[in-house]
PyMOL Python script that loads the backbone (N, CA, C, O; Angstrom):
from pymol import cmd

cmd.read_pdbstr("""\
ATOM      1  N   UNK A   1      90.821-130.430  77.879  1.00  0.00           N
ATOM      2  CA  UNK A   1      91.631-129.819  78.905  1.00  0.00           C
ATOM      3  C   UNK A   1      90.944-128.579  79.487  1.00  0.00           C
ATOM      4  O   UNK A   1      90.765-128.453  80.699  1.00  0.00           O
ATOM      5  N   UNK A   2      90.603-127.760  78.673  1.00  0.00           N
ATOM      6  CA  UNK A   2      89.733-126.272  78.998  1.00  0.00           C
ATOM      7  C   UNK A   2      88.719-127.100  80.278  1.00  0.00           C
ATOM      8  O   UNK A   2      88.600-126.863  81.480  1.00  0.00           O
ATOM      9  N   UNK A   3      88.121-128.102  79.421  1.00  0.00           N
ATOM     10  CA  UNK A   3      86.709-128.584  80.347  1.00  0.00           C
ATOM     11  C   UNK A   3      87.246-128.902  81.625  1.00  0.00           C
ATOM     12  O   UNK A   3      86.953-128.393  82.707  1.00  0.00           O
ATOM     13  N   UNK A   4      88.166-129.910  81.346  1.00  0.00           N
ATOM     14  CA  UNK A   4      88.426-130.366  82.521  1.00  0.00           C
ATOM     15  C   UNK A   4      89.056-129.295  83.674  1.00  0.00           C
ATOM     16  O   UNK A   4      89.202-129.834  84.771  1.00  0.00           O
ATOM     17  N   UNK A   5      89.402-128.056  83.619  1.00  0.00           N
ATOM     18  CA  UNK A   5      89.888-127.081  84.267  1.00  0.00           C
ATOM     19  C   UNK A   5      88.404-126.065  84.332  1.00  0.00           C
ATOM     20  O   UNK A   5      88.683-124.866  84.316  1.00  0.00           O
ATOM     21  N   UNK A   6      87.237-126.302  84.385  1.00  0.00           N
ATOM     22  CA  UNK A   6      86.465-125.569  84.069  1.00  0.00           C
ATOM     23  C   UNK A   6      85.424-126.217  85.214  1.00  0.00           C
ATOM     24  O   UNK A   6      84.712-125.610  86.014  1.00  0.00           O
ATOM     25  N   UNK A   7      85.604-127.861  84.989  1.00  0.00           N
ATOM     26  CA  UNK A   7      85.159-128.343  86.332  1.00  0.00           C
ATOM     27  C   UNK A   7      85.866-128.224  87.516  1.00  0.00           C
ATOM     28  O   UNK A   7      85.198-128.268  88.549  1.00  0.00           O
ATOM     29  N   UNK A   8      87.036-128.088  87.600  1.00  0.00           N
ATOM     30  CA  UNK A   8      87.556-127.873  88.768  1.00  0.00           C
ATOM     31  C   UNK A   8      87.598-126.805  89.347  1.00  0.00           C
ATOM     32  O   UNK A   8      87.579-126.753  90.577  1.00  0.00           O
ATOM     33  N   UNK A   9      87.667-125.697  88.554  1.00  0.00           N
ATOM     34  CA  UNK A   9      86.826-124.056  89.237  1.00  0.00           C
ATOM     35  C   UNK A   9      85.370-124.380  89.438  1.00  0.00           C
ATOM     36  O   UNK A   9      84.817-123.613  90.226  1.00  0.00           O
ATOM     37  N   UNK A  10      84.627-125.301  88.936  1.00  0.00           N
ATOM     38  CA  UNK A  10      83.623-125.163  89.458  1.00  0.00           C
ATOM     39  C   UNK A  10      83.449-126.012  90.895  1.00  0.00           C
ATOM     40  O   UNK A  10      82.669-125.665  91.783  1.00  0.00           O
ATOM     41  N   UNK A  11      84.221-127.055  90.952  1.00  0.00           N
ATOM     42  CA  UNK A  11      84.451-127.607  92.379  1.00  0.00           C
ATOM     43  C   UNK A  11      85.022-126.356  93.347  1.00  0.00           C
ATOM     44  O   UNK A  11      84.281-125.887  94.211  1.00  0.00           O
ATOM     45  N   UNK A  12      85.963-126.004  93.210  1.00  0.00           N
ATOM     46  CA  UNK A  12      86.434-125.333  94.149  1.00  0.00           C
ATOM     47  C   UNK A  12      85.619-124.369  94.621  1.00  0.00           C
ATOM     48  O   UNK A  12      85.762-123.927  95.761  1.00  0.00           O
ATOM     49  N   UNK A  13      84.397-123.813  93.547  1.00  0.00           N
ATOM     50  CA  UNK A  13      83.409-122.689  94.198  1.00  0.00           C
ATOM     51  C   UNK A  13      82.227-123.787  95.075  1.00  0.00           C
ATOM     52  O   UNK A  13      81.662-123.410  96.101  1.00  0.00           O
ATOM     53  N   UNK A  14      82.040-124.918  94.570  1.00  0.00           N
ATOM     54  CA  UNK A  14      81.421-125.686  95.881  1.00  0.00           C
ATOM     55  C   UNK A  14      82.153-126.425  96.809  1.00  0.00           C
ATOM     56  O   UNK A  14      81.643-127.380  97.394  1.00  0.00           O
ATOM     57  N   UNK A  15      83.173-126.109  96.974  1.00  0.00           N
ATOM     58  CA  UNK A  15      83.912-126.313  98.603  1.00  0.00           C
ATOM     59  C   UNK A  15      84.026-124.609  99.177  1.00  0.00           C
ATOM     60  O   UNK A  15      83.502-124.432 100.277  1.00  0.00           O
ATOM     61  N   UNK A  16      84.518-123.655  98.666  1.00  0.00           N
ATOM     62  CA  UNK A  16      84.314-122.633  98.996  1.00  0.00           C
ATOM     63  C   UNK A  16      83.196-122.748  99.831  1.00  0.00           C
ATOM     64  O   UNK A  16      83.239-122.892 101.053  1.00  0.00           O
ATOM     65  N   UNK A  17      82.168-122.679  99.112  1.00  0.00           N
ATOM     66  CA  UNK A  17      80.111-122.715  99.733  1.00  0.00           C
ATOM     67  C   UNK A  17      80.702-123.795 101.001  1.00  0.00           C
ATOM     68  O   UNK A  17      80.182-123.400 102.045  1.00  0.00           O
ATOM     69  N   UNK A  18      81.331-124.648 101.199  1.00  0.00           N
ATOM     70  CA  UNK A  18      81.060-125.699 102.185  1.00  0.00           C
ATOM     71  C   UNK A  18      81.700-125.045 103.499  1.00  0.00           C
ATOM     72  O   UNK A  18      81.211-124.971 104.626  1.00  0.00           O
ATOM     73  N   UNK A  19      83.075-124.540 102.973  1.00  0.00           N
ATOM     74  CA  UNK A  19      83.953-123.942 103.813  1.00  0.00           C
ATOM     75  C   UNK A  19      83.200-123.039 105.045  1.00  0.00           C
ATOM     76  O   UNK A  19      83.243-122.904 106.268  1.00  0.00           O
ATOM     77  N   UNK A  20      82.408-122.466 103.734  1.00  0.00           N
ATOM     78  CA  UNK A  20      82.065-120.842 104.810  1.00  0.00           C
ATOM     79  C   UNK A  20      80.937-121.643 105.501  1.00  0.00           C
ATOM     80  O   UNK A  20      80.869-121.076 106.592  1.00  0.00           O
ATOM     81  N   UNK A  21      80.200-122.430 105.505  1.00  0.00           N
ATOM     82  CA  UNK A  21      79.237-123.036 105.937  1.00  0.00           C
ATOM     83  C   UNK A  21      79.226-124.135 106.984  1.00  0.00           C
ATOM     84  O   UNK A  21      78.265-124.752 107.444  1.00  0.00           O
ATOM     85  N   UNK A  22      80.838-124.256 107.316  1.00  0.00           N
ATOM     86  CA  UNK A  22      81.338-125.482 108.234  1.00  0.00           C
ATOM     87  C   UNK A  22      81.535-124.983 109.632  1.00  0.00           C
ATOM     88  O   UNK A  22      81.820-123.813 109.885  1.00  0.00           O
ATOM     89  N   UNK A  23      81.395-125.777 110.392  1.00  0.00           N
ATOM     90  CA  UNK A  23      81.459-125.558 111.771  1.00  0.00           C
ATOM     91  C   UNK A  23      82.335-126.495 112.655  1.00  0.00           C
ATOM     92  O   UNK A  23      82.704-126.536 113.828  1.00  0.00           O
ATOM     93  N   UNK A  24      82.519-127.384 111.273  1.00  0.00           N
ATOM     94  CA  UNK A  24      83.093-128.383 112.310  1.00  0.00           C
ATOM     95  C   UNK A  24      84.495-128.349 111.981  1.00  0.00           C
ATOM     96  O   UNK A  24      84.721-128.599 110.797  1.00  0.00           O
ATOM     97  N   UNK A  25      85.727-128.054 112.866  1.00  0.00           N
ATOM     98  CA  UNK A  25      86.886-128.401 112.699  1.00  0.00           C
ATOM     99  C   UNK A  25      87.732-128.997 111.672  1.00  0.00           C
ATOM    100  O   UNK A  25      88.437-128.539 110.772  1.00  0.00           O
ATOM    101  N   UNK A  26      87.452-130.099 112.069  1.00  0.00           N
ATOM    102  CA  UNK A  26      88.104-131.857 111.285  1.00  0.00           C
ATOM    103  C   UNK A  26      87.653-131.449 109.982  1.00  0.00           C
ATOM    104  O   UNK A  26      88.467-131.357 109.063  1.00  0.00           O
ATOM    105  N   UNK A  27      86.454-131.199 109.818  1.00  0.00           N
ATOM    106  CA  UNK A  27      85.866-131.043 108.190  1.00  0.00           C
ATOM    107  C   UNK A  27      86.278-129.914 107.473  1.00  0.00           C
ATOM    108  O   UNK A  27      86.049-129.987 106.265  1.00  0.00           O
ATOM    109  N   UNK A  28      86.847-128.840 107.889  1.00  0.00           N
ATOM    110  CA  UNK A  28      87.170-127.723 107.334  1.00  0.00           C
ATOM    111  C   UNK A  28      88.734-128.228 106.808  1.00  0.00           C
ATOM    112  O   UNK A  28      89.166-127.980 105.682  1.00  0.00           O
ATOM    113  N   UNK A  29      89.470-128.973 107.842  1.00  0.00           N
ATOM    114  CA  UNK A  29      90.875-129.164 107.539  1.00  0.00           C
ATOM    115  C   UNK A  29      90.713-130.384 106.392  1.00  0.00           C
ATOM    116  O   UNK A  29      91.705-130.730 105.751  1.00  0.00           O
ATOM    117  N   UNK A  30      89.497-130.968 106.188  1.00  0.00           N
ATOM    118  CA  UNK A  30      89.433-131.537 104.529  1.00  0.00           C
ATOM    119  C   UNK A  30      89.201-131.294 104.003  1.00  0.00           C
ATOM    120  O   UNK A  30      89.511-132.003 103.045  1.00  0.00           O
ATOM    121  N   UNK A  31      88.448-130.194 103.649  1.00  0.00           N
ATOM    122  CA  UNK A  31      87.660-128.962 102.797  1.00  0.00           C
ATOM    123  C   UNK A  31      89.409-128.087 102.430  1.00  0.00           C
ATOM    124  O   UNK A  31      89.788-127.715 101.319  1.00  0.00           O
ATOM    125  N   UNK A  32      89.907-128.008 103.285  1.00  0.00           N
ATOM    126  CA  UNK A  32      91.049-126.962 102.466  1.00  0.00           C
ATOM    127  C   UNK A  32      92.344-127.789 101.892  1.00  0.00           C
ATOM    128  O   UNK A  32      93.161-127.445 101.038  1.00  0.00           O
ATOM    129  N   UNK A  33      92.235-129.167 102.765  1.00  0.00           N
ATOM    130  CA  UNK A  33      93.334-130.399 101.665  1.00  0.00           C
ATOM    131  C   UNK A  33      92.705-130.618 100.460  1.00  0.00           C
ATOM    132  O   UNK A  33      93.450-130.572  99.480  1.00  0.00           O
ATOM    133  N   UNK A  34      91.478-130.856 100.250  1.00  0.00           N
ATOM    134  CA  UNK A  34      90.508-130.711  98.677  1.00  0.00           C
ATOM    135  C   UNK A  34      90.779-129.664  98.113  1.00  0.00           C
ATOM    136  O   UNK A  34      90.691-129.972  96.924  1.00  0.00           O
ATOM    137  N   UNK A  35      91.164-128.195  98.187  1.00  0.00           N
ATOM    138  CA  UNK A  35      91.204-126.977  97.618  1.00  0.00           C
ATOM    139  C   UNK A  35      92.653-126.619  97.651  1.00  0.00           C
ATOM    140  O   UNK A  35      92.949-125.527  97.167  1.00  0.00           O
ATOM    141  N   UNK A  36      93.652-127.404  98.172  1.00  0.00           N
ATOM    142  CA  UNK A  36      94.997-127.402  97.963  1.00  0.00           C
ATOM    143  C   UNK A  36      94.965-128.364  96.670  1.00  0.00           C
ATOM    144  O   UNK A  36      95.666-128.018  95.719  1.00  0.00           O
ATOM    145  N   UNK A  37      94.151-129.633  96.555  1.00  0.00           N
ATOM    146  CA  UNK A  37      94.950-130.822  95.632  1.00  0.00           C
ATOM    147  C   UNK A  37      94.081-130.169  94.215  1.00  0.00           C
ATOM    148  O   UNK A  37      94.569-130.024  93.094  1.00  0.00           O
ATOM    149  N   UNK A  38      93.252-129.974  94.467  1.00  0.00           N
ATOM    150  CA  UNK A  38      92.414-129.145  93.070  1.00  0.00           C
ATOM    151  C   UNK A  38      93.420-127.754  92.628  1.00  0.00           C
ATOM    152  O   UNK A  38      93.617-127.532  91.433  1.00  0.00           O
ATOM    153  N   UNK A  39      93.962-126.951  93.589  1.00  0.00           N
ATOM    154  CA  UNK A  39      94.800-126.070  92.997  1.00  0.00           C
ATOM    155  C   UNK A  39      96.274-126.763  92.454  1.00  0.00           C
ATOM    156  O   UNK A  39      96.925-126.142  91.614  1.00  0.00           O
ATOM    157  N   UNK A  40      96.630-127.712  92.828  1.00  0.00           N
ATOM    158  CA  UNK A  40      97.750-128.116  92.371  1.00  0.00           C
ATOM    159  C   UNK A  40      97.542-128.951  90.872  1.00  0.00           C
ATOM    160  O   UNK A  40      98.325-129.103  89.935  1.00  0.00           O
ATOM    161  N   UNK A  41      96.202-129.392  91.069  1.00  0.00           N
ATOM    162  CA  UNK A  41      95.951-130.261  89.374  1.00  0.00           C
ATOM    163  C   UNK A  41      95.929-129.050  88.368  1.00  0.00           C
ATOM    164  O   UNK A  41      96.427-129.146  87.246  1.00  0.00           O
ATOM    165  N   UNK A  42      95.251-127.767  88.888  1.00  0.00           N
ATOM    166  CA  UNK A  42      95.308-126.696  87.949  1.00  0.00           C
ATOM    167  C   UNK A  42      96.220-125.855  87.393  1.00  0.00           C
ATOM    168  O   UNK A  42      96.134-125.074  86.445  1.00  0.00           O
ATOM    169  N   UNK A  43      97.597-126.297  88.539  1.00  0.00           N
ATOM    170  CA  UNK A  43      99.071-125.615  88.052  1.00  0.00           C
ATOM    171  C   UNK A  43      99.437-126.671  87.392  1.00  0.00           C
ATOM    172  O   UNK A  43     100.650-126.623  87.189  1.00  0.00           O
ATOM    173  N   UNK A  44      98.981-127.546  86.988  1.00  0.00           N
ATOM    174  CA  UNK A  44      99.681-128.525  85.792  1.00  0.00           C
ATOM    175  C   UNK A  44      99.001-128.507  84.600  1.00  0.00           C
ATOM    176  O   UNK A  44      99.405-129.176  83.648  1.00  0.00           O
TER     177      UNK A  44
END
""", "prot")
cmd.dss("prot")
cmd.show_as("cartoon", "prot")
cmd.util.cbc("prot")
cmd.orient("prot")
């Protein structure tokens, strides 16, 4: 469980990196539905 919450902070710091690095619209608004559903696996 630790691990598995240990990869998902580590995902979320490489969408972060993608976020700030995006330019494109459409892709940002899936970049932050990915960093909504990863924060919601981590409140469980």
């Amino acid at each position: 469980m630790i691990l598995e919450r240990f990869i998902m902070l580590e995902e979320l710091q490489a969408i972060d990196c993608k976020i700030h690095a995006c330019i494109d619209s459409i892709e940002l608004s899936f970049l932050e539905l990915e960093v909504k559903i990863l924060l919601i696996q981590l409140k469980e």
